[in-house]
VOGU-87906 format. One line per field, with one value per residue: residue number from 1; residue in three letters; y, z, x of N, C-alpha, C, O, CB in turn. Coordinates in nm, 3 decimals, padded with zeros to 5 digits, m for minus. Atoms other than C-alpha are relative to their C-alpha. Glycine has a CB too. Layout:
<rs>
k (NUM / ...)
r (Ala / ...)
n_py (Y / ...)
n_pz (Z / ...)
n_px (X / ...)
ca_py (Y / ...)
ca_pz (Z / ...)
ca_px (X / ...)
c_py (Y / ...)
c_pz (Z / ...)
c_px (X / ...)
o_py (Y / ...)
o_pz (Z / ...)
o_px (X / ...)
cb_py (Y / ...)
cb_pz (Z / ...)
cb_px (X / ...)
</rs>
This chain:
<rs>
k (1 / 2 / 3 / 4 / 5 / 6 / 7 / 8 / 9 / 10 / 11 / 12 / 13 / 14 / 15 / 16 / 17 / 18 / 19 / 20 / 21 / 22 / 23 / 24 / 25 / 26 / 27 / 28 / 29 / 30 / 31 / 32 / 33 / 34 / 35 / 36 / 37 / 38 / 39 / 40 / 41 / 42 / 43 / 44 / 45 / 46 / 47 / 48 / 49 / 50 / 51 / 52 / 53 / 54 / 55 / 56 / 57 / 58 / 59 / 60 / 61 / 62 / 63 / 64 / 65 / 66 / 67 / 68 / 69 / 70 / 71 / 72 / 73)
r (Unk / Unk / Unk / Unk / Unk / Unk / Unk / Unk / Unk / Unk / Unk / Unk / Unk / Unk / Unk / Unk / Unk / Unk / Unk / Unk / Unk / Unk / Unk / Unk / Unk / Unk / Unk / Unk / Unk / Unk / Unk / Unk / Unk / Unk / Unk / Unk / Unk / Unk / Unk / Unk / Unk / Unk / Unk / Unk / Unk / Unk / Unk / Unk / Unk / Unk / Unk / Unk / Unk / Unk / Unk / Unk / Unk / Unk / Unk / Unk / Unk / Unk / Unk / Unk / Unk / Unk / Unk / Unk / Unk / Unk / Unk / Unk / Unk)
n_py (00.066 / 00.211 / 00.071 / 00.116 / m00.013 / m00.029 / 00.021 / 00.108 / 00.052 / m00.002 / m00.145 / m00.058 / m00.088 / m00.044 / m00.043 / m00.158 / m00.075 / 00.086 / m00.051 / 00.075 / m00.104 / 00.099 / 00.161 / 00.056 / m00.034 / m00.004 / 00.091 / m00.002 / m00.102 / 00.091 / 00.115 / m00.074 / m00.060 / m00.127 / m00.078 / m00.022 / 00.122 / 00.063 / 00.101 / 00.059 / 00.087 / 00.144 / 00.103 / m00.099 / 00.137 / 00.004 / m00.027 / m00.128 / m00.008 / m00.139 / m00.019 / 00.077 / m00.097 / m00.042 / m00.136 / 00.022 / 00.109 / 00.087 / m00.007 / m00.067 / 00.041 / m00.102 / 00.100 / m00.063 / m00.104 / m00.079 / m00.043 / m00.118 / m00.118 / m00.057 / m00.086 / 00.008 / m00.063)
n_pz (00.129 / m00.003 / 00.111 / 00.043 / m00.034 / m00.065 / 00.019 / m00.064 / 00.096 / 00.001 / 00.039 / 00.112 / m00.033 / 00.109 / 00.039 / m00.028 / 00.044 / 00.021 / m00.026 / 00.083 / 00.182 / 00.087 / 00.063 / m00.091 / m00.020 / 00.165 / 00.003 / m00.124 / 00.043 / 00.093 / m00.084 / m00.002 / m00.170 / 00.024 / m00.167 / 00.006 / 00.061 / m00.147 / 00.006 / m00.094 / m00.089 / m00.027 / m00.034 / m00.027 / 00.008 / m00.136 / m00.004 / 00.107 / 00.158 / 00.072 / m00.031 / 00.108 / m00.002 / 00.129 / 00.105 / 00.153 / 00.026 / m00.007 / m00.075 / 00.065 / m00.136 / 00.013 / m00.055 / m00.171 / 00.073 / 00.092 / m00.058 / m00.049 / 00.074 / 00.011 / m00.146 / m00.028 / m00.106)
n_px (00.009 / 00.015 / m00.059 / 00.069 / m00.009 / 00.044 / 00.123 / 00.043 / 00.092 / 00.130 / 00.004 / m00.007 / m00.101 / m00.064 / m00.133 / m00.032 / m00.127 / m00.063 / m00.143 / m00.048 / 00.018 / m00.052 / 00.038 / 00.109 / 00.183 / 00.090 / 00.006 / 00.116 / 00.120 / 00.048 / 00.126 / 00.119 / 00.005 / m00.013 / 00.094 / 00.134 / 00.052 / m00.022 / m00.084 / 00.073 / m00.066 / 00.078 / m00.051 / m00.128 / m00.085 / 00.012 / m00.137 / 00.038 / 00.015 / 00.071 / 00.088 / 00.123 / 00.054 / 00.123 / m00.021 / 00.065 / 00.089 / m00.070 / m00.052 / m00.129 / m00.072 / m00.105 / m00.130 / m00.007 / m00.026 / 00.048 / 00.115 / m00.014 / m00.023 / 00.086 / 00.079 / 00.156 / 00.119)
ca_py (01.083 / 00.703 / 00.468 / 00.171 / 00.065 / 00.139 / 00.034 / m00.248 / m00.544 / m00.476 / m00.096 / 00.083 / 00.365 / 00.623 / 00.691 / 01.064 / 01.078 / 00.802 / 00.854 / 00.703 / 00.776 / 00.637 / 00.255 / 00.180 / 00.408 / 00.406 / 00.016 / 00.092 / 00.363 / 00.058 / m00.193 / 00.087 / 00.246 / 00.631 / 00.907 / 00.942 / 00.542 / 00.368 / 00.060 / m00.207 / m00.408 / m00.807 / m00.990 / m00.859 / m01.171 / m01.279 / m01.111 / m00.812 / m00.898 / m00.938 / m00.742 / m00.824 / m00.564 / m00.465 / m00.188 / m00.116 / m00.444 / m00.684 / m00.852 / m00.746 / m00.857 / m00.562 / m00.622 / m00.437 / m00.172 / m00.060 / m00.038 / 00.208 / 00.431 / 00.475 / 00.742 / 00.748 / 00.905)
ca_pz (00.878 / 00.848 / 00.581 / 00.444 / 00.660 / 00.949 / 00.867 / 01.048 / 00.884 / 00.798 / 00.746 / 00.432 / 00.379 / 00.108 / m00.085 / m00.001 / m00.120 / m00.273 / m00.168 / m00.304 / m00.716 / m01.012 / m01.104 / m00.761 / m00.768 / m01.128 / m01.037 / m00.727 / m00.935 / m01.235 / m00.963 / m00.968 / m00.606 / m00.713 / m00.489 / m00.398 / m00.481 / m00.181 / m00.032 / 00.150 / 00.385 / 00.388 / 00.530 / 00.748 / 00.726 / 01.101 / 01.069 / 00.861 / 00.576 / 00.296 / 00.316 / 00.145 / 00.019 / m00.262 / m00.449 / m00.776 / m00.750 / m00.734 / m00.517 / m00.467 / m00.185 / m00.111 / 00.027 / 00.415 / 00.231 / m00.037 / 00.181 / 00.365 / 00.102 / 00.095 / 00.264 / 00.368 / 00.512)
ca_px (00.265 / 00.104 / 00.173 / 00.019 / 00.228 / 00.081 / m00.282 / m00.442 / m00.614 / m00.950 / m00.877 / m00.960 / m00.700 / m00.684 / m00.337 / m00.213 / 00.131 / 00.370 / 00.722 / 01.032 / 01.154 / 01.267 / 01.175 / 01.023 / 00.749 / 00.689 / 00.667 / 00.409 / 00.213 / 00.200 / 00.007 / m00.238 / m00.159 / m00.168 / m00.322 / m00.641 / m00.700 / m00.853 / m00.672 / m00.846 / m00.632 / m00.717 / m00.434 / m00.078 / 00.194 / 00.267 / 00.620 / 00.463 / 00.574 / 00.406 / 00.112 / m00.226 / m00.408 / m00.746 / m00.662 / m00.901 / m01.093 / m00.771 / m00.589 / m00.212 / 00.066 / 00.324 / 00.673 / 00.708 / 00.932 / 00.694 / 00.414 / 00.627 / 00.671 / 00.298 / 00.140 / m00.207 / m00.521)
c_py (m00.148 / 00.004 / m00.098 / m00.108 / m00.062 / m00.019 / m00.135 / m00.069 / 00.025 / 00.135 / 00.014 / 00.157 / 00.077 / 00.076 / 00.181 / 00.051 / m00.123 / 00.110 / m00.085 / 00.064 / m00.103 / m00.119 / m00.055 / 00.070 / 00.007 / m00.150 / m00.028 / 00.051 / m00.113 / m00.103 / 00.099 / 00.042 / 00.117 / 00.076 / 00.042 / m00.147 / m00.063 / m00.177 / m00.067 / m00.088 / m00.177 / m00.090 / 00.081 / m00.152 / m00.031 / 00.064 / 00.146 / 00.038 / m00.114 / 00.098 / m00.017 / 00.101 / m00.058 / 00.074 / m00.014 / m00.175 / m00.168 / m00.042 / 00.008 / m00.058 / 00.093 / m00.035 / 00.146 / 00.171 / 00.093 / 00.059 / 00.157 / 00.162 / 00.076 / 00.086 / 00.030 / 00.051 / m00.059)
c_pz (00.021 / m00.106 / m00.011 / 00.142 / 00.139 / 00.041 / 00.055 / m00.104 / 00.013 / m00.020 / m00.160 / 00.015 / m00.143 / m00.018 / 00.038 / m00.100 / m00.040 / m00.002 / m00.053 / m00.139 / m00.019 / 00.008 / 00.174 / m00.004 / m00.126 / 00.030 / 00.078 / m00.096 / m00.131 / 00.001 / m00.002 / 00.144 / m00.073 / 00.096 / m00.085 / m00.022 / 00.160 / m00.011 / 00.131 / 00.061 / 00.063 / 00.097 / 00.045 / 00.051 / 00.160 / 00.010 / m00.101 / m00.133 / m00.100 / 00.050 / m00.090 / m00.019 / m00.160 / m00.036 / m00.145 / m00.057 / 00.012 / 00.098 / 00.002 / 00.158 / 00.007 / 00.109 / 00.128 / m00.064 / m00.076 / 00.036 / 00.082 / m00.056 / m00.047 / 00.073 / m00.043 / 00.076 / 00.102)
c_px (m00.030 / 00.035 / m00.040 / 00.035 / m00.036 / m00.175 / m00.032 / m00.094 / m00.157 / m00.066 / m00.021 / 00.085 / m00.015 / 00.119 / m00.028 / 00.074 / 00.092 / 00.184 / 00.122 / 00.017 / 00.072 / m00.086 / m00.056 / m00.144 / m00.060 / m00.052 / m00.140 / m00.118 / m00.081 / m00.093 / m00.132 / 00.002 / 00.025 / m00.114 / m00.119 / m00.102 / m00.038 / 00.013 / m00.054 / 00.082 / m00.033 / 00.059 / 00.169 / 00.059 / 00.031 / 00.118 / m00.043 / 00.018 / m00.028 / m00.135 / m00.120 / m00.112 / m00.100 / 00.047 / m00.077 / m00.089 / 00.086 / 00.085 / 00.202 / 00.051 / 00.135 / 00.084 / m00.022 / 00.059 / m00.097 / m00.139 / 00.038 / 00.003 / m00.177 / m00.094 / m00.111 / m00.072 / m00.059)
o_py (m00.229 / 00.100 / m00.145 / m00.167 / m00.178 / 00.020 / m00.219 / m00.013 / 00.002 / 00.163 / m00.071 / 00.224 / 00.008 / 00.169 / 00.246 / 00.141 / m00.193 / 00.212 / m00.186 / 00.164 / m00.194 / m00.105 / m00.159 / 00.026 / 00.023 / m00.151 / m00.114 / m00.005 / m00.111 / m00.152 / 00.045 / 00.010 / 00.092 / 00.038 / 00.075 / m00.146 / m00.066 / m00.254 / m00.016 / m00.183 / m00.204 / m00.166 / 00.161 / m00.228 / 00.059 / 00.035 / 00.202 / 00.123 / m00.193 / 00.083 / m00.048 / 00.122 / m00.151 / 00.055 / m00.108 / m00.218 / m00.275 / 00.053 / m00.017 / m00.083 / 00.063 / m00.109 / 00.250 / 00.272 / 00.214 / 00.145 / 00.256 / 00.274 / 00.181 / 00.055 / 00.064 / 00.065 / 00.002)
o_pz (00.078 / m00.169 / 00.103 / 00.202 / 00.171 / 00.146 / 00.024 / m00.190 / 00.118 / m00.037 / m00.237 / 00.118 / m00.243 / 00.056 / 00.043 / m00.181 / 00.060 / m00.049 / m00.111 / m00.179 / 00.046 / 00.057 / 00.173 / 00.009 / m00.154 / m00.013 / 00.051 / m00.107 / m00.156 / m00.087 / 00.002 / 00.211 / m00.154 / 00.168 / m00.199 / m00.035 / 00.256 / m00.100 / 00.243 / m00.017 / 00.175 / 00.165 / m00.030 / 00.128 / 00.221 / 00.126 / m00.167 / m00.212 / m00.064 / 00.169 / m00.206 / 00.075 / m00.239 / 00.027 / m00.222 / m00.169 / 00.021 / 00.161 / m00.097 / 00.255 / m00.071 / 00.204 / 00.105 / m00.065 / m00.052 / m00.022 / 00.096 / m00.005 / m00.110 / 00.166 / m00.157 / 00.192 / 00.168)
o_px (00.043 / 00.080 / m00.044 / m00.055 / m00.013 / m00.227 / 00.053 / m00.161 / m00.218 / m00.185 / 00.026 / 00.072 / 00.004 / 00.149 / m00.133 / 00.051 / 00.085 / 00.235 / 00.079 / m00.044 / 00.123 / m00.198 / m00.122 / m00.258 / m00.179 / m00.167 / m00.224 / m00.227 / m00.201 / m00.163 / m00.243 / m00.096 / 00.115 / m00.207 / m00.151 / m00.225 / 00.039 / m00.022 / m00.057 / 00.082 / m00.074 / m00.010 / 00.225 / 00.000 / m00.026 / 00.149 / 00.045 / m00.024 / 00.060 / m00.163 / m00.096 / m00.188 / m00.081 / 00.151 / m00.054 / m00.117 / 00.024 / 00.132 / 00.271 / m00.020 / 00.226 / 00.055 / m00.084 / m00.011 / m00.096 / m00.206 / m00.034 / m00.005 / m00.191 / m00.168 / m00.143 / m00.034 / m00.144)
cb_py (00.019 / m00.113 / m00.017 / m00.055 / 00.054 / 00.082 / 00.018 / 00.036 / m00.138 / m00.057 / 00.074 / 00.005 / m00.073 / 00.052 / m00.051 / 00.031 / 00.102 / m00.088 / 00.011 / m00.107 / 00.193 / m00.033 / m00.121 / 00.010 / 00.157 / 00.017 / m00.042 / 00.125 / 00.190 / m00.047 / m00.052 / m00.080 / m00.052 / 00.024 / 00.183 / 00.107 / m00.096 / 00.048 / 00.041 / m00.057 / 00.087 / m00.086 / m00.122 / 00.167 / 00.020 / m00.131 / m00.144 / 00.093 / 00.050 / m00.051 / 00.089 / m00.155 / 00.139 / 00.046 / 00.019 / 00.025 / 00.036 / 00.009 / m00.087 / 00.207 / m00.178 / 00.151 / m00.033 / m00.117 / m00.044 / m00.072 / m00.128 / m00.025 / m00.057 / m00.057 / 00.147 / m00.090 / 00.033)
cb_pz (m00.082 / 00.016 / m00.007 / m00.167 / m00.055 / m00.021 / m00.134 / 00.134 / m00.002 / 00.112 / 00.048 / m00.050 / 00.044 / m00.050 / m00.191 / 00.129 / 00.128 / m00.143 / 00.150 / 00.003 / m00.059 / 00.033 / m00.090 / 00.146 / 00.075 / m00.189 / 00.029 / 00.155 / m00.079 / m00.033 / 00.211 / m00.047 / 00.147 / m00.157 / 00.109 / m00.119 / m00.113 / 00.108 / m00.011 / m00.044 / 00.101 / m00.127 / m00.130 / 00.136 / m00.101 / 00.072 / m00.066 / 00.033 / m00.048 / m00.135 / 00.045 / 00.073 / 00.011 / 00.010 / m00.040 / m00.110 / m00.162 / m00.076 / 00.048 / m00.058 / 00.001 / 00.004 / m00.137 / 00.146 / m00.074 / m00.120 / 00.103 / 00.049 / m00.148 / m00.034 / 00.065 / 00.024 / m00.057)
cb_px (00.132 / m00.159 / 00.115 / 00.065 / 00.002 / 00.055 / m00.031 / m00.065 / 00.022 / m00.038 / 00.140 / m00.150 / 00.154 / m00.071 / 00.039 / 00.079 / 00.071 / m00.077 / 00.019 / m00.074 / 00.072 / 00.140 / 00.192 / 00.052 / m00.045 / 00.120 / 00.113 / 00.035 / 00.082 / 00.079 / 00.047 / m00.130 / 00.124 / m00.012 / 00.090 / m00.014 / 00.126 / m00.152 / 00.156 / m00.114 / m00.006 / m00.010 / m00.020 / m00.012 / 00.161 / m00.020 / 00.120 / 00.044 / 00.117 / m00.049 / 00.022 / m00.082 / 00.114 / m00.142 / 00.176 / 00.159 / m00.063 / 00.041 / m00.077 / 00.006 / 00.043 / m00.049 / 00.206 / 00.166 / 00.073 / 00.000 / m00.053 / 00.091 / 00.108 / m00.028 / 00.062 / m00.038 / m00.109)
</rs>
C-alpha cells in the first residue's frame, strides 16, 4: 500500500482509496482529494511536513498525517 505519503516531489499520483472517517475525511474529500482525482506533487517540507501538492487545478498544503491517510496508485 503507498500513500501520498510516500510520493516523491515531482510525482503525479492518482487517489485509490481515502482512509480515515468521520470529519477528517469528509474534510480531505471537501479540498477535492476523492478517488480517482490525480495529485501532482510540487513541494515536500525539509522535515516532511507540510506537503505541497495540485489537485484539480489549485494549489493545496496537506499536514504529514492527512497525506497518510491517502492512498495512491
Amino acid at each position: 500500500m503507498s500513500t501520498l505519503r510516500d510520493a516523491k516531489v515531482g510525482d503525479t499520483v492518482t487517489v485509490k482509496k481515502l482512509s480515515g472517517a468521520g470529519a477528517v475525511k469528509r474534510r480531505i474529500m471537501d479540498m477535492g482529494i476523492t478517488k480517482g482525482v490525480d495529485i501532482y506533487v510540487r513541494k515536500v517540507a525539509p522535515l516532511g511536513d507540510p506537503v505541497e501538492v495540485t489537485v484539480r487545478g489549485y494549489e493545496l498544503s496537506l499536514r504529514k498525517a492527512d497525506a497518510e491517510m491517502i492512498e495512491t496508485v
